[in-house]
C-alpha positions in Angstrom: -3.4 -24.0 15.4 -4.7 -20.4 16.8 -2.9 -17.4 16.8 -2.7 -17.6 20.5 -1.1 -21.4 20.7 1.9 -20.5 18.3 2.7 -17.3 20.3 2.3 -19.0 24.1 5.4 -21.6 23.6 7.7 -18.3 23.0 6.6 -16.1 25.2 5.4 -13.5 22.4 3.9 -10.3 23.8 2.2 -8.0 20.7 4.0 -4.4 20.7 2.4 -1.9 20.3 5.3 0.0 18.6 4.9 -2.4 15.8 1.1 -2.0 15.2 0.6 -5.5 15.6 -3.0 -6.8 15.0 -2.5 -10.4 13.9 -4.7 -11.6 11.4 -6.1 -15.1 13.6 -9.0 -16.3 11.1 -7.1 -19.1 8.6 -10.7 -18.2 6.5 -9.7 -14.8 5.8 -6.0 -15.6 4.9 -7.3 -17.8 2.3 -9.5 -15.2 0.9 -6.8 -12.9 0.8 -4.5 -15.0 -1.1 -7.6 -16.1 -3.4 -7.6 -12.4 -4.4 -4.4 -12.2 -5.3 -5.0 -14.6 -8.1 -2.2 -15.7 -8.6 -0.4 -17.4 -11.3 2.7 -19.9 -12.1 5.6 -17.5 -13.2 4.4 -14.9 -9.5 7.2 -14.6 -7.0 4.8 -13.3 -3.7 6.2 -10.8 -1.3 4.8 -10.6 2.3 5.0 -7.7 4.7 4.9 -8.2 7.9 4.7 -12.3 8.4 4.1 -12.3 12.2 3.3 -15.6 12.9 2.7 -16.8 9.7 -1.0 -17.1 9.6 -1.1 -15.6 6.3 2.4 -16.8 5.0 1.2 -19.9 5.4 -1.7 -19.8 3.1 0.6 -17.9 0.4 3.0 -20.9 0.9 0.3 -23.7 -0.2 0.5 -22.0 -3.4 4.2 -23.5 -3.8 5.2 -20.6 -5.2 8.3 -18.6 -4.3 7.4 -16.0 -0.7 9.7 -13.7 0.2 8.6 -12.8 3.7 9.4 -10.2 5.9 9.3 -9.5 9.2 10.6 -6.4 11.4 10.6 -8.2 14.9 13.2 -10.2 15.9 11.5 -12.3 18.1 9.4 -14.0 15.2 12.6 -15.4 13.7 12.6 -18.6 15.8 8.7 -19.2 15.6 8.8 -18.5 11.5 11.9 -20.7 11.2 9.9 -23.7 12.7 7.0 -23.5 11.3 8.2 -22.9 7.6 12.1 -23.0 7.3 12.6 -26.5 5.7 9.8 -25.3 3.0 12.3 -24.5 -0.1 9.9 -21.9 -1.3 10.1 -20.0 2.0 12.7 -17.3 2.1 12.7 -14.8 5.3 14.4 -11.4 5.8 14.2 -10.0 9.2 14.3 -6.3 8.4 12.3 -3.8 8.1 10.9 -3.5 5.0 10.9 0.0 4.7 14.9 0.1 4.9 14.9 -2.6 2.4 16.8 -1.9 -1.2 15.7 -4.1 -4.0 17.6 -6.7 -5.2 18.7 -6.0 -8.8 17.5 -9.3 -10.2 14.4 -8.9 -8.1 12.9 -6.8 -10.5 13.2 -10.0 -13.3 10.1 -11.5 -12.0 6.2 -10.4 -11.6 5.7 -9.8 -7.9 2.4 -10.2 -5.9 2.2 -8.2 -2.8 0.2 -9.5 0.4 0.3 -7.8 4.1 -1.8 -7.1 7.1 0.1 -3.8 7.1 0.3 -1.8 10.4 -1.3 1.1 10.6 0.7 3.7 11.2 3.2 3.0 8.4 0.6 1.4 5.8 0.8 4.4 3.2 4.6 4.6 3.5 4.8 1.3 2.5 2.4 0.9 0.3 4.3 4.1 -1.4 7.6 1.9 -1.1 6.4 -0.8 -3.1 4.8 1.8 -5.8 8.1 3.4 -5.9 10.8 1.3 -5.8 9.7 -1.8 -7.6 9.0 -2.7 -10.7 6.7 -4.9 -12.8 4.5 -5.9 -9.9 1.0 -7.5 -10.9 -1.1 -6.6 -8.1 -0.3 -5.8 -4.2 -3.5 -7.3 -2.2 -3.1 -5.5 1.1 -4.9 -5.1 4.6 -6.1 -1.4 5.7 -7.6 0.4 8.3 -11.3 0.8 6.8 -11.2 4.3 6.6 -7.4 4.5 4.7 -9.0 2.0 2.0 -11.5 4.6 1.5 -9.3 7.2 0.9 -7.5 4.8 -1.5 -10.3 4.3 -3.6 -12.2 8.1 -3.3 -13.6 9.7 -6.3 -13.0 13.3 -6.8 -15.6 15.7 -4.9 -16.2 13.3 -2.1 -14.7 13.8 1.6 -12.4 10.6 1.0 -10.6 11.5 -1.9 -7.0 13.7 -1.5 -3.7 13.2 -1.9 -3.0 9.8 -1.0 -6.4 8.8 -3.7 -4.5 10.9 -6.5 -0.9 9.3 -6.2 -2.5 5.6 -5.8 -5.0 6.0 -8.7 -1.9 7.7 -10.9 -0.1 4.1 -11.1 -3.0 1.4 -10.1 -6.6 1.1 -10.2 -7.7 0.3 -6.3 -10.6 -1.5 -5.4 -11.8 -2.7 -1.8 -12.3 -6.4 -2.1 -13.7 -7.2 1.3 -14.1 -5.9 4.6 -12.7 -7.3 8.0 -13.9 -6.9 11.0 -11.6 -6.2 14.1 -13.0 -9.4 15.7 -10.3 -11.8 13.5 -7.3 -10.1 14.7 -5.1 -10.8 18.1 -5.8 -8.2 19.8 -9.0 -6.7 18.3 -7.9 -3.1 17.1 -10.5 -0.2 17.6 -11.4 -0.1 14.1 -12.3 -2.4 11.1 -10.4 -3.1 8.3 -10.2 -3.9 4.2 -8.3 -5.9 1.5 -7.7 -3.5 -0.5 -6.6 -5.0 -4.2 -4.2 -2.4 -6.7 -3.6 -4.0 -10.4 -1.4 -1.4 -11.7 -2.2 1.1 -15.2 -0.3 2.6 -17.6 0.6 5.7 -15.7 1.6 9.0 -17.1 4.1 10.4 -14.5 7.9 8.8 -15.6 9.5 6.5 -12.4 11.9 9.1 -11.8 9.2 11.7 -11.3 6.9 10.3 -8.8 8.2 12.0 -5.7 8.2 15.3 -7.3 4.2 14.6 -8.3 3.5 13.2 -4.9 4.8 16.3 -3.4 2.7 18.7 -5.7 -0.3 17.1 -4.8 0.2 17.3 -1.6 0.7 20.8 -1.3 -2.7 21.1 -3.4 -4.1 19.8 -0.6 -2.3 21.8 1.8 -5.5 23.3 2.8 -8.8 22.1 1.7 -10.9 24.8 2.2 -8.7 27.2 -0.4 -9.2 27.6 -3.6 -6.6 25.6 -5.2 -4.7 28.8 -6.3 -4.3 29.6 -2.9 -2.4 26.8 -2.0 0.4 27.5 -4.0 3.2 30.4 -4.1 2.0 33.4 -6.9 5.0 32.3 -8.9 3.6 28.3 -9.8 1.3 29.9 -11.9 -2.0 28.1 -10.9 -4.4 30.5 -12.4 -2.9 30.5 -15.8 -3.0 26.7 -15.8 -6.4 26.2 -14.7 -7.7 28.1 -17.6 -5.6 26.2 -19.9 -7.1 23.4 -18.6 -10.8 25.2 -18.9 -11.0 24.9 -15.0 -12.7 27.2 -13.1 -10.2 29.7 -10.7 -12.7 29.0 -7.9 -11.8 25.2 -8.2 -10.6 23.3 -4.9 -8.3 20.2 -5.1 -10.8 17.9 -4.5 -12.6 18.4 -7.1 -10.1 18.1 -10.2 -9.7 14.6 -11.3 -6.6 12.4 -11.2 -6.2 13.1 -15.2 -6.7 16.8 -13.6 -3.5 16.8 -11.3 -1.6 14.9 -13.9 -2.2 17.5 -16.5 -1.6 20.4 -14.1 1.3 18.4 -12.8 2.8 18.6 -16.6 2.1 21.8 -17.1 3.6 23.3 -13.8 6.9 21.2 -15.1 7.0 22.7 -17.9 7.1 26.4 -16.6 10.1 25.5 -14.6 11.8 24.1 -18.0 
């Protein structure tokens, strides 16, 4: 069935408020969870289920989805289509409020979503941040935020968001999607964006804190990167440790580049 013929029967209006684009092409769903690759021992985690075009497709695997699913009014219409499926398990929250389980962190977790747009980087930072020993998230962006995900240093893409990303995963755009297989068709494209994580060198409990520094590196592009922090942080002196120039702008330090500085400013406040 379309997208259309399981929303009619219950009256379901898309909110805006929600950023919901429904993914209506059953070919792209099975793409996406064909990326995903997954394997026998993966629990799957959805974000934002909708009306399941997508959940179904991660549900043919027969492995274990936890799916989520802010609205309300998608309860009923979920709940029919999949709620005698034992391997279907639905939480009607939203997932940014959501705490993990403690013994959710026993099993390797695939991410999938068709996030929303205006809260795809929190979440994506979310599921960076809070969980553990996840194999690979395979999520939907807007085009142009799956560049920035991706962005090598010295181009106009790469900033902040590139930096913390590429510190914990290596991000590459599978595919692009055009706006014509969503309900309604948003203004823009989008990408699957897939993220295997790496052996990062910032410590769990110091991710925040890195985040943060980054971003104020980036405060203002067009400063030199000494310029963007208080006199007291010591840029300067660090930039020459690391055989940087003092003219140097974020952009153009690698992710190795922040990390290092990143170590170095903690260790002046040590």
């Amino acid at each position: 069935m379309k997208t259309a013929e399981w929303l009619d029967p219950y009256g379901l209006k898309l909110l805006k408020k929600y950023g919901q684009n429904f993914l209506s092409d059953e070919r792209i769903a099975i793409k996406i969870v064909e990326a995903g690759q997954t394997q026998p021992t993966d629990w799957l985690i959805e974000i934002g289920a909708g009306s399941g075009t997508l959940t179904e497709k991660l549900l043919e695997t027969g492995l274990p989805v936890h799916a989520f699913e802010i609205d309300t009014r998608f309860e009923p219409l979920l709940r029919k289509r999949f709620g005698k499926l034992p391997n279907f398990h639905l939480y009607v929250s939203d997932f940014l409020d959501y705490r993990p389980d403690p013994g959710w962190q026993e099993p390797e977790w695939v991410f999938f979503g068709n996030l929303p747009y205006n809260v795809s980087v929190a979440i994506l930072q979310k599921t960076l941040f809070d969980f553990r020993r996840v194999r690979r998230w395979v999520f939907m962006f807007q085009y142009e935020v799956a560049l920035r995900l991706c962005a090598s240093p010295g181009t106009k893409d790469y900033g902040s968001l590139s930096i913390m990303v590429q510190s914990l995963t290596r991000p590459q755009i599978a595919f692009k999607v055009s706006k014509s297989h969503f309900k309604p068709s948003p203004k823009v494209d989008s990408a699957i964006v897939v993220l295997d994580p790496i052996d990062g060198e910032i410590p769990e409990t110091e991710r925040n804190a890195f985040s943060a520094f980054v971003r104020t590196g980036f405060a203002n592009r067009r400063k030199m990167l000494k310029n963007n922090f208080p006199e007291e942080a010591g840029v300067p002196d660090m930039l020459e440790r690391l055989s940087k120039p003092l003219t140097a702008r974020a952009e153009e330090l690698s992710v190795t580049d922040w990390i290092h500085l990143f170590q170095l400013w903690k260790g002046r406040l040590n």
